[in-house]
PDB file of N, H, CA, C and O in Angstrom:
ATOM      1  N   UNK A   1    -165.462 -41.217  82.527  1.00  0.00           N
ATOM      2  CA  UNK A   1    -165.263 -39.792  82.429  1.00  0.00           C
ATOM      3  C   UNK A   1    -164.679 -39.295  83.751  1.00  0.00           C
ATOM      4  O   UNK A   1    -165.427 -39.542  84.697  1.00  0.00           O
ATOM      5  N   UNK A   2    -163.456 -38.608  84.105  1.00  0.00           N
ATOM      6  H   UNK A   2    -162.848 -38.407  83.336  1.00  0.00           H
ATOM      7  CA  UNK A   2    -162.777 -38.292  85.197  1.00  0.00           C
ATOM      8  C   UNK A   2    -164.128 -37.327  85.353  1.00  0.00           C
ATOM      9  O   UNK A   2    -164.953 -36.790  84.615  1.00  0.00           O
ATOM     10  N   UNK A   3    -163.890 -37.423  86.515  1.00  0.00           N
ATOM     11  H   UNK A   3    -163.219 -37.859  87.115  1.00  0.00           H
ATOM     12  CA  UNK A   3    -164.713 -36.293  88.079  1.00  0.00           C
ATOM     13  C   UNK A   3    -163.711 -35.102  87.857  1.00  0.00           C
ATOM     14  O   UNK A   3    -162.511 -35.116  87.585  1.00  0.00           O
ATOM     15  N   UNK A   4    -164.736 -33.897  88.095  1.00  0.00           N
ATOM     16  H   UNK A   4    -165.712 -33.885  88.316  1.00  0.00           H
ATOM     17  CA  UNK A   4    -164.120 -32.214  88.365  1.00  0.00           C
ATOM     18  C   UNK A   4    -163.509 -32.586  89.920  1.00  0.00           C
ATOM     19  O   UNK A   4    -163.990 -33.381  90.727  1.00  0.00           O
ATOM     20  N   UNK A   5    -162.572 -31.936  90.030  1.00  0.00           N
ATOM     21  H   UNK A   5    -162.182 -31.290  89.375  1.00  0.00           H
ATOM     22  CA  UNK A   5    -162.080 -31.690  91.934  1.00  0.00           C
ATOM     23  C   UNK A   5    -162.982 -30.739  92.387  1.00  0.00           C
ATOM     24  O   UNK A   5    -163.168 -29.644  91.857  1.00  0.00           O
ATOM     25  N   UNK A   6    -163.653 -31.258  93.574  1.00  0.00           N
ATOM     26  H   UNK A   6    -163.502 -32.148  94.004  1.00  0.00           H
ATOM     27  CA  UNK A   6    -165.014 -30.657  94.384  1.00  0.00           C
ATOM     28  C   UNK A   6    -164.327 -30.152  95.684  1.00  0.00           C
ATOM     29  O   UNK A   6    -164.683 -29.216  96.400  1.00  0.00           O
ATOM     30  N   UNK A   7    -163.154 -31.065  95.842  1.00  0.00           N
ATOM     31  H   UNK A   7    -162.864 -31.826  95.261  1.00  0.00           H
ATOM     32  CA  UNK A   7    -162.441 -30.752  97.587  1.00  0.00           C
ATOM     33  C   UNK A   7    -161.156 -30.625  97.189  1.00  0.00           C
ATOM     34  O   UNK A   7    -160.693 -31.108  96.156  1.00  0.00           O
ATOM     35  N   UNK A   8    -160.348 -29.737  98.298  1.00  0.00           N
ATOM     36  H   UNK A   8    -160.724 -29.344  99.137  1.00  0.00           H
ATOM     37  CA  UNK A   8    -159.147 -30.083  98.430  1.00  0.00           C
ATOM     38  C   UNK A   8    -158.356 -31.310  98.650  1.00  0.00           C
ATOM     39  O   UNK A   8    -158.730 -32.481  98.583  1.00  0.00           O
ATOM     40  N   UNK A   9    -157.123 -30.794  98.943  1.00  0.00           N
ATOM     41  H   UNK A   9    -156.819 -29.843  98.998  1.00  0.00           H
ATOM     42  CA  UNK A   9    -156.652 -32.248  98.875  1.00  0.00           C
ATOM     43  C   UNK A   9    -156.725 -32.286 100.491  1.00  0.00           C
ATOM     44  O   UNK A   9    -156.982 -31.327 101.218  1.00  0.00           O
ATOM     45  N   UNK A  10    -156.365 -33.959 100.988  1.00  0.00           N
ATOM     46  H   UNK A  10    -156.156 -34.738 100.397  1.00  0.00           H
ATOM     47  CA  UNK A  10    -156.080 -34.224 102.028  1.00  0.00           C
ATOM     48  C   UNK A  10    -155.265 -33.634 102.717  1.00  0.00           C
ATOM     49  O   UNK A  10    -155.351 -33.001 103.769  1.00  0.00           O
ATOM     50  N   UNK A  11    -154.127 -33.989 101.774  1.00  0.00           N
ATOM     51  H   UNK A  11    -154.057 -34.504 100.919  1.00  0.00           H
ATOM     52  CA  UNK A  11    -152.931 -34.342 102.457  1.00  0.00           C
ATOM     53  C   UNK A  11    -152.337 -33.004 101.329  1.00  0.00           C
ATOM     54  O   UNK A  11    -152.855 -32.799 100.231  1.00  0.00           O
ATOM     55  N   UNK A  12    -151.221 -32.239 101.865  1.00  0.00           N
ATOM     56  H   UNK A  12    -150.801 -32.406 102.757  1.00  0.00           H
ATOM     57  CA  UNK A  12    -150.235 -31.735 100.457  1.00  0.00           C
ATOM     58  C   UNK A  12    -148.500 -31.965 100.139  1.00  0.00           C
ATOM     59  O   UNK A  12    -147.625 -31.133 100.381  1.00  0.00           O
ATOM     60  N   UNK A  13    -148.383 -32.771  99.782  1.00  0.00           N
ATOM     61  H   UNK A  13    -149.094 -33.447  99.585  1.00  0.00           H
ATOM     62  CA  UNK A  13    -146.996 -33.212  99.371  1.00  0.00           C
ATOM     63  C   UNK A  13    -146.239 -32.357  98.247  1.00  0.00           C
ATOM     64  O   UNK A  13    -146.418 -32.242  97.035  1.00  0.00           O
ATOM     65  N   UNK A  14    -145.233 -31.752  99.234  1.00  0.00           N
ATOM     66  H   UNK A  14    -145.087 -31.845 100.219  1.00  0.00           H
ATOM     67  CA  UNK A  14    -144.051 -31.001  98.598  1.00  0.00           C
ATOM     68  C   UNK A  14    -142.590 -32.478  98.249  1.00  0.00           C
ATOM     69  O   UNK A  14    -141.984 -33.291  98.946  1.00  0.00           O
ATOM     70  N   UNK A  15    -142.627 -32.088  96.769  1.00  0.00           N
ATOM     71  H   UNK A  15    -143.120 -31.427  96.202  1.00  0.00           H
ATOM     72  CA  UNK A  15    -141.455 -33.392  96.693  1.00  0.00           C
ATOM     73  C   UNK A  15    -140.223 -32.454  96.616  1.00  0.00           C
ATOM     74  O   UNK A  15    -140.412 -31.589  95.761  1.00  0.00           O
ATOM     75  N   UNK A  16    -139.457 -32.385  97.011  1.00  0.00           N
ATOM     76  H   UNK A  16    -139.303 -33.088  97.705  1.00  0.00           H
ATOM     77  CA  UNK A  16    -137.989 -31.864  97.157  1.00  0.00           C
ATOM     78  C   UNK A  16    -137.153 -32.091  95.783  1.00  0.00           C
ATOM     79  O   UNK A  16    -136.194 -32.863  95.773  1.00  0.00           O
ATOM     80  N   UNK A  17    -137.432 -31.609  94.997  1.00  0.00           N
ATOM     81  H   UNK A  17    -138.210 -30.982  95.006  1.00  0.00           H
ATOM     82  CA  UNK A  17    -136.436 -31.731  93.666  1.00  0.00           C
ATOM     83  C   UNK A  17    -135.040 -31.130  93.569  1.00  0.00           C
ATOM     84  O   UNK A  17    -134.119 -31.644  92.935  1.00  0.00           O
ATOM     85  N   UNK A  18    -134.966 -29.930  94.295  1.00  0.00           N
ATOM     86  H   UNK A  18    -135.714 -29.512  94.811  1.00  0.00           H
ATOM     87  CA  UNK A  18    -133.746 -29.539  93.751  1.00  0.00           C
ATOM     88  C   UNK A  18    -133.527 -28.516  95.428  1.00  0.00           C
ATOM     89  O   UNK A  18    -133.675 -27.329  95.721  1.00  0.00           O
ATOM     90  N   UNK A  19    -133.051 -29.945  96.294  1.00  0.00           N
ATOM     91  H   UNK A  19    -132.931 -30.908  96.056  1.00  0.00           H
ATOM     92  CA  UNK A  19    -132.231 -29.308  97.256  1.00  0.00           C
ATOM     93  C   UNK A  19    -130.794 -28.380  97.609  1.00  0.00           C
ATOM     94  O   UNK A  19    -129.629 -28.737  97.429  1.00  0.00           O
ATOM     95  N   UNK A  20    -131.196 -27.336  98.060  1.00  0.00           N
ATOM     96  H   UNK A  20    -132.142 -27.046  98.206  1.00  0.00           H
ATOM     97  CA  UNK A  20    -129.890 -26.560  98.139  1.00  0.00           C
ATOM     98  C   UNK A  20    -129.254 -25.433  96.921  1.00  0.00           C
ATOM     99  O   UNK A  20    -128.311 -24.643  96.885  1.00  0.00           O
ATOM    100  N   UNK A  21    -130.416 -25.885  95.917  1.00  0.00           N
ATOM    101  H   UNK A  21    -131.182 -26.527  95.946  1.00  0.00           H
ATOM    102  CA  UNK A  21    -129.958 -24.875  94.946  1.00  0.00           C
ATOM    103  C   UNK A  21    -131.332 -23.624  95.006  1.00  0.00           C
ATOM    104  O   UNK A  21    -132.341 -23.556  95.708  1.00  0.00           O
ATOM    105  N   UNK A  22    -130.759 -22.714  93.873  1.00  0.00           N
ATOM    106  H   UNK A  22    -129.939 -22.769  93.303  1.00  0.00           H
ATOM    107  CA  UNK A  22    -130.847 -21.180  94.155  1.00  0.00           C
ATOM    108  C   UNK A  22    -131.411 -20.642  92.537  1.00  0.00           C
ATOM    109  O   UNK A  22    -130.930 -21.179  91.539  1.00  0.00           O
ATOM    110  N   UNK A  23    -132.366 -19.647  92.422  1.00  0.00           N
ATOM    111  H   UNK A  23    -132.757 -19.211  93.232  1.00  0.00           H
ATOM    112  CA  UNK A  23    -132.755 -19.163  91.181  1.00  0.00           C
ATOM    113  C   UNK A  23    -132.648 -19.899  89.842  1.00  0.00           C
ATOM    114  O   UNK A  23    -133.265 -20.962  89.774  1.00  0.00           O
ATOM    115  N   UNK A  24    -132.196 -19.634  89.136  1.00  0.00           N
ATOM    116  H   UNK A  24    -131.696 -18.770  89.192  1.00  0.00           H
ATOM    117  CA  UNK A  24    -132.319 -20.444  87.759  1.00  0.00           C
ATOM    118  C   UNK A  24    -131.871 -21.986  87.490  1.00  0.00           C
ATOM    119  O   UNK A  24    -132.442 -22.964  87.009  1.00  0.00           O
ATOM    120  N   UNK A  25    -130.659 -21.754  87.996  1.00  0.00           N
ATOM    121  H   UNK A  25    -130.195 -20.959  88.387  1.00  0.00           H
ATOM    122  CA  UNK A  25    -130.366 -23.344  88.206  1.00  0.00           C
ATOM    123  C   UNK A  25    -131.162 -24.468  89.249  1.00  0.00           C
ATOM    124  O   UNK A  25    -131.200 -25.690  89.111  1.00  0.00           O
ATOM    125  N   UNK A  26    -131.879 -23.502  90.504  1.00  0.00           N
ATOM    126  H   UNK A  26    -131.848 -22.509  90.616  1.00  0.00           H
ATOM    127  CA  UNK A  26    -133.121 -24.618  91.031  1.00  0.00           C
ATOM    128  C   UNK A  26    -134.307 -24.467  90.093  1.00  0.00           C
ATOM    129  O   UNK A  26    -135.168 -25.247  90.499  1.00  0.00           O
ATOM    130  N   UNK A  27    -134.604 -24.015  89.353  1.00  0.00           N
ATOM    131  H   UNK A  27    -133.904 -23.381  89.023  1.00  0.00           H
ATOM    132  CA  UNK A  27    -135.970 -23.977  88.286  1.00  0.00           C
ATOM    133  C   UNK A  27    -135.508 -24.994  87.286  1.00  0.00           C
ATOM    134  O   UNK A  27    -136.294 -25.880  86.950  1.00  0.00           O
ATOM    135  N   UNK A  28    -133.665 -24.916  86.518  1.00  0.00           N
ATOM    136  H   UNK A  28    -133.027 -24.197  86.791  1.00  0.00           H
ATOM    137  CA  UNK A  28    -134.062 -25.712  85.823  1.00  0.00           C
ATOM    138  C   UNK A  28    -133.684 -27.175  86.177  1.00  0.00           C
ATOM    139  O   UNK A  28    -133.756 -28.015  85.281  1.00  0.00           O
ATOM    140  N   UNK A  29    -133.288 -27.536  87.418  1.00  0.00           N
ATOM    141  H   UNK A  29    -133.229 -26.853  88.146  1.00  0.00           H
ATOM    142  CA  UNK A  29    -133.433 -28.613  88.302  1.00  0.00           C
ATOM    143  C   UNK A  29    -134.981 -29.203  88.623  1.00  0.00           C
ATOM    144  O   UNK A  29    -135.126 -30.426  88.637  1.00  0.00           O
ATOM    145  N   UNK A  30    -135.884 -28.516  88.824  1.00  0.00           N
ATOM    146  H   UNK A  30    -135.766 -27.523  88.813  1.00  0.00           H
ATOM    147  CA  UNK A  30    -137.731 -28.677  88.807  1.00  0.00           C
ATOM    148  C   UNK A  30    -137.557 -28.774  87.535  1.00  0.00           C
ATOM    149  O   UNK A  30    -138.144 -29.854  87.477  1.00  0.00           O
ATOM    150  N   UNK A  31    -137.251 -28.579  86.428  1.00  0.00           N
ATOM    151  H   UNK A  31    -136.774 -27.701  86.475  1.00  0.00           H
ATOM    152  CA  UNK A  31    -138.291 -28.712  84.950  1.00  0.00           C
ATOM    153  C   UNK A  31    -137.663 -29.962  84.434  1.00  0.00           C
ATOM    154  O   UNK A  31    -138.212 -30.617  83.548  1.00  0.00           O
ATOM    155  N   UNK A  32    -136.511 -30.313  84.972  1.00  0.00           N
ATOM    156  H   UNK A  32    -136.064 -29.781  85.692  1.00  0.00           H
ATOM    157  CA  UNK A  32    -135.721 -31.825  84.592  1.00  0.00           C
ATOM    158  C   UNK A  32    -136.695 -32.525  85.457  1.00  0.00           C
ATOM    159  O   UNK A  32    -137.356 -33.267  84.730  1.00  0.00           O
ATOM    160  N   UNK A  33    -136.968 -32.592  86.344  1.00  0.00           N
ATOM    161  H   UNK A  33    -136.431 -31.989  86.935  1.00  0.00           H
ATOM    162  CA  UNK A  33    -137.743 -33.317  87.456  1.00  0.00           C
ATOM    163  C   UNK A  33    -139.214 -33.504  86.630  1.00  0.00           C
ATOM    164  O   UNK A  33    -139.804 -34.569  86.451  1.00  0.00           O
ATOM    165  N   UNK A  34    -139.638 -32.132  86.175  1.00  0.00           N
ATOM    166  H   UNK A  34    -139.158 -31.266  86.321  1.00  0.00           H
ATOM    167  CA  UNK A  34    -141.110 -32.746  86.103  1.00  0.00           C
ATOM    168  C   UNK A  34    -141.464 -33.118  84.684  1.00  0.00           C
ATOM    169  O   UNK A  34    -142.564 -33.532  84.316  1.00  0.00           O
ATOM    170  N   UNK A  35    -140.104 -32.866  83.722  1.00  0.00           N
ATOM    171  H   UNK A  35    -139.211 -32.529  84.020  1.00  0.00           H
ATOM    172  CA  UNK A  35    -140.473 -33.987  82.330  1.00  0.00           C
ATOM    173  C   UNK A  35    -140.577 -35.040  82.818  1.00  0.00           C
ATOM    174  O   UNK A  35    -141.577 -35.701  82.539  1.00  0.00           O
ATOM    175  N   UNK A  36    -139.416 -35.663  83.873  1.00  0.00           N
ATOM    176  H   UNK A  36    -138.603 -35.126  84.100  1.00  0.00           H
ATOM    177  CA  UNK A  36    -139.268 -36.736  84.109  1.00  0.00           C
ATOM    178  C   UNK A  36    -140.724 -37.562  84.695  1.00  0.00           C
ATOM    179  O   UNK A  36    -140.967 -38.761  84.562  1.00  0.00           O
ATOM    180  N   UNK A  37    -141.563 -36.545  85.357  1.00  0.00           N
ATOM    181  H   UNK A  37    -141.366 -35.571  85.465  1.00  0.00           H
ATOM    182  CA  UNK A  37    -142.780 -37.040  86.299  1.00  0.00           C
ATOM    183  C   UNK A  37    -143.791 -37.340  84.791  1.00  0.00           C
ATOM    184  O   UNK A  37    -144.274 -38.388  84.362  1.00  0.00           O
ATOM    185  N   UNK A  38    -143.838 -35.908  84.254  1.00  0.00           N
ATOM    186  H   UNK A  38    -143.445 -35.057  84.602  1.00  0.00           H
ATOM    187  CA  UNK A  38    -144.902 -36.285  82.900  1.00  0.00           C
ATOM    188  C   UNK A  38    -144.501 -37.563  82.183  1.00  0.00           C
ATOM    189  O   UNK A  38    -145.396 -38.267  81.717  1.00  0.00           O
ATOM    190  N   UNK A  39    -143.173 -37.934  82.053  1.00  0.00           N
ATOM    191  H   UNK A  39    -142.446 -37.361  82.432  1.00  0.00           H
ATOM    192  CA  UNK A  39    -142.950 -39.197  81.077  1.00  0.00           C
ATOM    193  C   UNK A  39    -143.578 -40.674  81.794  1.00  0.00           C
ATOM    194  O   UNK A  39    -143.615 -41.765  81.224  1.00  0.00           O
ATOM    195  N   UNK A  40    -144.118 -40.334  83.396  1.00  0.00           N
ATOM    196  H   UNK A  40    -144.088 -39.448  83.859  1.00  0.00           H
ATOM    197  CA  UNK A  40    -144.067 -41.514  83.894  1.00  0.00           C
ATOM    198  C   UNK A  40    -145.931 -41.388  83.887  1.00  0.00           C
ATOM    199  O   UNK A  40    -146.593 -42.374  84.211  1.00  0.00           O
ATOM    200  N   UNK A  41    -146.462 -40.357  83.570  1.00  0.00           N
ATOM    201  H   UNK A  41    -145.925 -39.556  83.307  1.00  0.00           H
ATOM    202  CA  UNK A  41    -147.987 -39.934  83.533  1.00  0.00           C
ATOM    203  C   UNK A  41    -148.903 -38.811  84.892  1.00  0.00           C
ATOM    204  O   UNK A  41    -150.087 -38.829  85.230  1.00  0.00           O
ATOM    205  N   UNK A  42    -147.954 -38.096  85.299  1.00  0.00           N
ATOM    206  H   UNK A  42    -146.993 -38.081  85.024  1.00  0.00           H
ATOM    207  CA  UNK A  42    -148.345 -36.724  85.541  1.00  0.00           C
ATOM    208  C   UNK A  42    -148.332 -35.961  84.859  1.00  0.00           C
ATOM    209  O   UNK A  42    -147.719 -35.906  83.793  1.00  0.00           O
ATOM    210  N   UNK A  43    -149.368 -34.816  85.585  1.00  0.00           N
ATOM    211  H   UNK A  43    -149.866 -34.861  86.451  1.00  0.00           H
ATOM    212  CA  UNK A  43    -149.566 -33.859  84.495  1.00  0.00           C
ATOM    213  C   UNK A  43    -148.877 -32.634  84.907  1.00  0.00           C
ATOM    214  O   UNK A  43    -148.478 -32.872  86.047  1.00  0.00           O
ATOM    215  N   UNK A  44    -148.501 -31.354  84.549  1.00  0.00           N
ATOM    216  H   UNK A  44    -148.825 -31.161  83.623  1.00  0.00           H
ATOM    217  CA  UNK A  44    -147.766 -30.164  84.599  1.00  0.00           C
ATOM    218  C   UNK A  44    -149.399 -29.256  84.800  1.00  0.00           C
ATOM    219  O   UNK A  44    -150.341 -29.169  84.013  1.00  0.00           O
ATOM    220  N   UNK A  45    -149.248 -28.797  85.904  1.00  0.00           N
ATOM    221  H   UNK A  45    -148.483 -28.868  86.544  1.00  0.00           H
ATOM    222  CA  UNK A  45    -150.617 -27.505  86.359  1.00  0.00           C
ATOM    223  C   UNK A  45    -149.907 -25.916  86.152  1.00  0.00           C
ATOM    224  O   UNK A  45    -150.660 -25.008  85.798  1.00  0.00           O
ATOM    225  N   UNK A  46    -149.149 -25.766  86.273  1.00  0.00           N
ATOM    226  H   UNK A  46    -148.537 -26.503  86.561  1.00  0.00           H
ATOM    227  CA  UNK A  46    -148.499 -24.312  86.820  1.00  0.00           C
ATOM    228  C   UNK A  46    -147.062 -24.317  86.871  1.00  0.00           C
ATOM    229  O   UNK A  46    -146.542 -25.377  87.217  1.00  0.00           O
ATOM    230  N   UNK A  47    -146.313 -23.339  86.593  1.00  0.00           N
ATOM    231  H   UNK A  47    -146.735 -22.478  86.312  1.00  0.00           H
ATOM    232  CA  UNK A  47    -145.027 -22.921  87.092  1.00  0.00           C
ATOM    233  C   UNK A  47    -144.682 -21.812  87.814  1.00  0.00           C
ATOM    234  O   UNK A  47    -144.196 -20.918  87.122  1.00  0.00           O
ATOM    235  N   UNK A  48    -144.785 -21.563  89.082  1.00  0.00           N
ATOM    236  H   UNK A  48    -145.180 -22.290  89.644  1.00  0.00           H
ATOM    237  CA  UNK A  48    -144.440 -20.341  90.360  1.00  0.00           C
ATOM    238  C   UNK A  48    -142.809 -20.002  89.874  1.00  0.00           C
ATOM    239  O   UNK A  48    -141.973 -20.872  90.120  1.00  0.00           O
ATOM    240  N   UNK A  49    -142.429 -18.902  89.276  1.00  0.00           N
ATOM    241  H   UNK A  49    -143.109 -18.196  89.077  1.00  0.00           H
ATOM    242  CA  UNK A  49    -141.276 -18.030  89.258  1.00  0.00           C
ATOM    243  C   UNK A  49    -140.896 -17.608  90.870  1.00  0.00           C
ATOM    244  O   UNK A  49    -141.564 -17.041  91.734  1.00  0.00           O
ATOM    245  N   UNK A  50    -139.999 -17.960  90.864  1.00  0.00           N
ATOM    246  H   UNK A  50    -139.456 -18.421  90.162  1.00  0.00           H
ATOM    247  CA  UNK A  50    -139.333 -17.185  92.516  1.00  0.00           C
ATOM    248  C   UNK A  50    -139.761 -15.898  92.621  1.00  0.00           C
ATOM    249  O   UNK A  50    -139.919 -15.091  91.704  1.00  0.00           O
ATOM    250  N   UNK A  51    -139.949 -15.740  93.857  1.00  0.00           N
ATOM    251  H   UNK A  51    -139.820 -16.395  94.601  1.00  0.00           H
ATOM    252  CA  UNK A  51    -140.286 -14.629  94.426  1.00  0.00           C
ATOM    253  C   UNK A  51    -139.695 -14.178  96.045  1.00  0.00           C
ATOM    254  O   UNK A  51    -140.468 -13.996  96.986  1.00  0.00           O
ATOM    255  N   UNK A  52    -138.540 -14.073  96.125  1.00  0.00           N
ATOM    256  H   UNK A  52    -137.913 -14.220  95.361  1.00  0.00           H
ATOM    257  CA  UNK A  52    -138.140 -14.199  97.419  1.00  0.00           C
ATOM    258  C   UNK A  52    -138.504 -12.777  98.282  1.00  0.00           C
ATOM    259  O   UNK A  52    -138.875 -11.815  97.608  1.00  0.00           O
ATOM    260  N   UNK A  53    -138.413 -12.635  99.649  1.00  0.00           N
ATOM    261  H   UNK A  53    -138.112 -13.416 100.196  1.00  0.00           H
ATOM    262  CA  UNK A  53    -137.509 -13.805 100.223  1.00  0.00           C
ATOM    263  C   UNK A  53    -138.777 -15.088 100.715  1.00  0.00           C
ATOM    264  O   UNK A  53    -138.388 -15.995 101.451  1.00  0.00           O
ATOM    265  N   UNK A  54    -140.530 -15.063 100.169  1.00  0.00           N
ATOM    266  H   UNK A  54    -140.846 -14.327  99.571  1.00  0.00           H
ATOM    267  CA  UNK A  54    -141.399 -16.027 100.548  1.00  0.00           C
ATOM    268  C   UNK A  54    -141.366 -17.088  99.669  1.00  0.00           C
ATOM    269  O   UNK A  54    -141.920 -18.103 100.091  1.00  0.00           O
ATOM    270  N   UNK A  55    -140.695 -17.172  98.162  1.00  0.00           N
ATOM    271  H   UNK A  55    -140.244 -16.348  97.819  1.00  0.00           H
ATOM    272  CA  UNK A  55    -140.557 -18.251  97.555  1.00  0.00           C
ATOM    273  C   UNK A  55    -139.154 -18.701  96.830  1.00  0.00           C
ATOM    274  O   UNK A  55    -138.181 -18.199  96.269  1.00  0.00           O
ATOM    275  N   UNK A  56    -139.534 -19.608  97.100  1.00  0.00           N
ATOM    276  H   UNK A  56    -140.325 -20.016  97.556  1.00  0.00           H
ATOM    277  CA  UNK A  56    -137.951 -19.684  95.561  1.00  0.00           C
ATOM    278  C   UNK A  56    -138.363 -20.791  94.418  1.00  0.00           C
ATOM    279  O   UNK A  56    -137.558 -21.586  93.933  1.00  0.00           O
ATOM    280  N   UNK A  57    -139.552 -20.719  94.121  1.00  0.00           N
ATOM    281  H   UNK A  57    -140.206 -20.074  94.515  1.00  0.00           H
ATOM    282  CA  UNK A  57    -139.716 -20.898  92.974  1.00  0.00           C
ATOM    283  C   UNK A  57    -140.653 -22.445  92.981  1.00  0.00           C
ATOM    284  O   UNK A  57    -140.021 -23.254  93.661  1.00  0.00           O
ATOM    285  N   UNK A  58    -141.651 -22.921  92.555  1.00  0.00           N
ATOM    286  H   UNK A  58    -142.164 -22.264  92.002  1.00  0.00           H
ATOM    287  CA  UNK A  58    -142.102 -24.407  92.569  1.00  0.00           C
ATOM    288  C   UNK A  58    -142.902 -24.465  91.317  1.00  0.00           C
ATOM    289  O   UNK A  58    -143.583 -23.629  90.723  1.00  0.00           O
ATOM    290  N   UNK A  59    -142.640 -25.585  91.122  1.00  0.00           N
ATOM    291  H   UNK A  59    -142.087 -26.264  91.604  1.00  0.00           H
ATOM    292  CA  UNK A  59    -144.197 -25.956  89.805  1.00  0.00           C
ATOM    293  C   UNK A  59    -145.176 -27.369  90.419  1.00  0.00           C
ATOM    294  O   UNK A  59    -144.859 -28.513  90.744  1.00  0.00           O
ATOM    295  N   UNK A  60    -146.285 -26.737  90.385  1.00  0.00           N
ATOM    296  H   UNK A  60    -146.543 -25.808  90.121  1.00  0.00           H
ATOM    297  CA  UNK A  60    -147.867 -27.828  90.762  1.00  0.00           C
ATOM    298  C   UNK A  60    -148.040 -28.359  89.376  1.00  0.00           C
ATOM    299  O   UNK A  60    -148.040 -27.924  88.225  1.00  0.00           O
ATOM    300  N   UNK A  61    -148.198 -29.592  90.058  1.00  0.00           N
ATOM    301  H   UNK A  61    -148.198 -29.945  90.994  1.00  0.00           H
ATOM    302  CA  UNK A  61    -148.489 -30.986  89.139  1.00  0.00           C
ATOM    303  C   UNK A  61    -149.794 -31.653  89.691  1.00  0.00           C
ATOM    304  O   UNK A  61    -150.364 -31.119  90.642  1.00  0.00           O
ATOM    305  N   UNK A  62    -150.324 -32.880  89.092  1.00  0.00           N
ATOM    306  H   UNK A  62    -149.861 -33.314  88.320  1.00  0.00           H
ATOM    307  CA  UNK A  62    -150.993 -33.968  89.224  1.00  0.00           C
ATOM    308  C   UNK A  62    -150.761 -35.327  89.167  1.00  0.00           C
ATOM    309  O   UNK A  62    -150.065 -35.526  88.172  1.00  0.00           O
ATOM    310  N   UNK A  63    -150.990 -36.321  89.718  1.00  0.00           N
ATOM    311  H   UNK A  63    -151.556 -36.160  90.527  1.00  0.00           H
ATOM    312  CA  UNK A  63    -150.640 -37.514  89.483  1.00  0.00           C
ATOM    313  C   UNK A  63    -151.328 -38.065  89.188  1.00  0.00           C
ATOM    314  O   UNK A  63    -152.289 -37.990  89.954  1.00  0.00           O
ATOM    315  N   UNK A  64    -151.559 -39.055  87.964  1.00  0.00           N
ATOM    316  H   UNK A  64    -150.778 -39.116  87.342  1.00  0.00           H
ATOM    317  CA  UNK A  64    -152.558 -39.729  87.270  1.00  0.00           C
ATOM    318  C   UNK A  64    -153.774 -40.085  87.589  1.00  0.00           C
ATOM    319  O   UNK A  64    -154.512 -40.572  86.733  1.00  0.00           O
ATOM    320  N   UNK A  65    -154.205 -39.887  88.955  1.00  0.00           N
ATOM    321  H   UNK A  65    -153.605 -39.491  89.651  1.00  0.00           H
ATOM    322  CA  UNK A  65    -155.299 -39.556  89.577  1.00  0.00           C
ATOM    323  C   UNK A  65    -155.741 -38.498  89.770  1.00  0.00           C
ATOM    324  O   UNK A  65    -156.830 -38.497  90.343  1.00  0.00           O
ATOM    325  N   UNK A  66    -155.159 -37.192  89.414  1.00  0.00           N
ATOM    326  H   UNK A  66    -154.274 -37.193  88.949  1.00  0.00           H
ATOM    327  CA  UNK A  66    -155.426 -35.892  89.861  1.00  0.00           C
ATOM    328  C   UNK A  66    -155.144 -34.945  91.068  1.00  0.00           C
ATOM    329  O   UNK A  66    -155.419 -33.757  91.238  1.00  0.00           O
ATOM    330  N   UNK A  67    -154.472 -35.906  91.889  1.00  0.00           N
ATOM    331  H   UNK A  67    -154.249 -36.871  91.750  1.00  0.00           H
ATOM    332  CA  UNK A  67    -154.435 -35.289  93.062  1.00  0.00           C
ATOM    333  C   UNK A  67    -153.112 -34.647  93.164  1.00  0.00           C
ATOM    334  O   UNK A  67    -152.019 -35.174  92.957  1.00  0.00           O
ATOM    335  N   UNK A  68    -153.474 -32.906  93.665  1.00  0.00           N
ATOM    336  H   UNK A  68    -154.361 -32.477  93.834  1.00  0.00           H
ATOM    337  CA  UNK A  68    -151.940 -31.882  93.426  1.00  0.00           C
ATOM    338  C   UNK A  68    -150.348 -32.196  94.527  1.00  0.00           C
ATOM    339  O   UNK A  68    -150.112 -32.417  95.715  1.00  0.00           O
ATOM    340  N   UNK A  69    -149.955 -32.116  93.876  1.00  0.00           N
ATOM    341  H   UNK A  69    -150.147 -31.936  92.911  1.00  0.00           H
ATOM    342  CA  UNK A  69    -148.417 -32.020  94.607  1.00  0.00           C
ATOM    343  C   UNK A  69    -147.829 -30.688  94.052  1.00  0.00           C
ATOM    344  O   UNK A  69    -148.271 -29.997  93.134  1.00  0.00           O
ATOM    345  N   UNK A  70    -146.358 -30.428  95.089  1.00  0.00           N
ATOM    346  H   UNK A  70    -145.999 -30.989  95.834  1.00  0.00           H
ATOM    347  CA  UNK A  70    -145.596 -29.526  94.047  1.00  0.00           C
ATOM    348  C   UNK A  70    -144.251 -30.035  94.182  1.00  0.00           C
ATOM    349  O   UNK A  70    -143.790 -30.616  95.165  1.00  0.00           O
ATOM    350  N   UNK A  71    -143.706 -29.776  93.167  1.00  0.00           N
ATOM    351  H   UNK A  71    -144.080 -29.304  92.369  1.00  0.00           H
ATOM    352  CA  UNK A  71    -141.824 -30.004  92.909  1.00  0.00           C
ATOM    353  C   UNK A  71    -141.613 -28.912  93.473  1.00  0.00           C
ATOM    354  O   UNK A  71    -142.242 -27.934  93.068  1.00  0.00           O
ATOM    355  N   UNK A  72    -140.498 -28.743  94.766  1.00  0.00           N
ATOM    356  H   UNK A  72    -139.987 -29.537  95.095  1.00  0.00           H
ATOM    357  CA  UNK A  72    -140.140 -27.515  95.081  1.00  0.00           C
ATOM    358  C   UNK A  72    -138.736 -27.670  95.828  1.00  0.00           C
ATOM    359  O   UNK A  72    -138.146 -26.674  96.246  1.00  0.00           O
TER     360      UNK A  72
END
C-alpha cells in the first residue's frame, strides 16, 4: 500500500520542457512533454496557467515513486 507524503521533497527539480517559448505554444509544448512522462509511468498533479510577469506557465507531476517535479 503506497505511504501518504508526510515531508517535502528534498530536492525540487524543474525539467525544462519547452525552452524559449511563450504562452500557448509553451503550454502546449509541456502537455506533449507530460503525455510523454505519463506513458513512461508518471503521474499528472496540476496544471499552473501563466501568469506573468511571475510565471509562464508549469504543470506538477510525480514519478512513479511519488516524488514532485515540474515541467516548466
Amino acid at each position: 500500500m503506497p505511504e501518504d507524503k508526510v515531508a517535502k521533497n528534498r530536492v525540487h527539480l524543474d525539467v525544462r520542457a519547452a525552452p524559449g517559448l511563450q504562452g500557448e505554444e509553451r503550454m502546449a509544448a509541456l502537455e506533449v512533454e507530460c503525455d510523454r512522462l505519463v506513458s513512461l509511468g508518471a503521474k499528472r498533479v496540476r496544471r499552473y496557467e501563466p501568469a506573468p510577469p511571475m510565471s509562464a506557465g508549469f504543470i506538477v507531476m510525480t514519478d512513479p515513486e511519488g516524488n514532485e517535479f515540474c515541467l516548466d
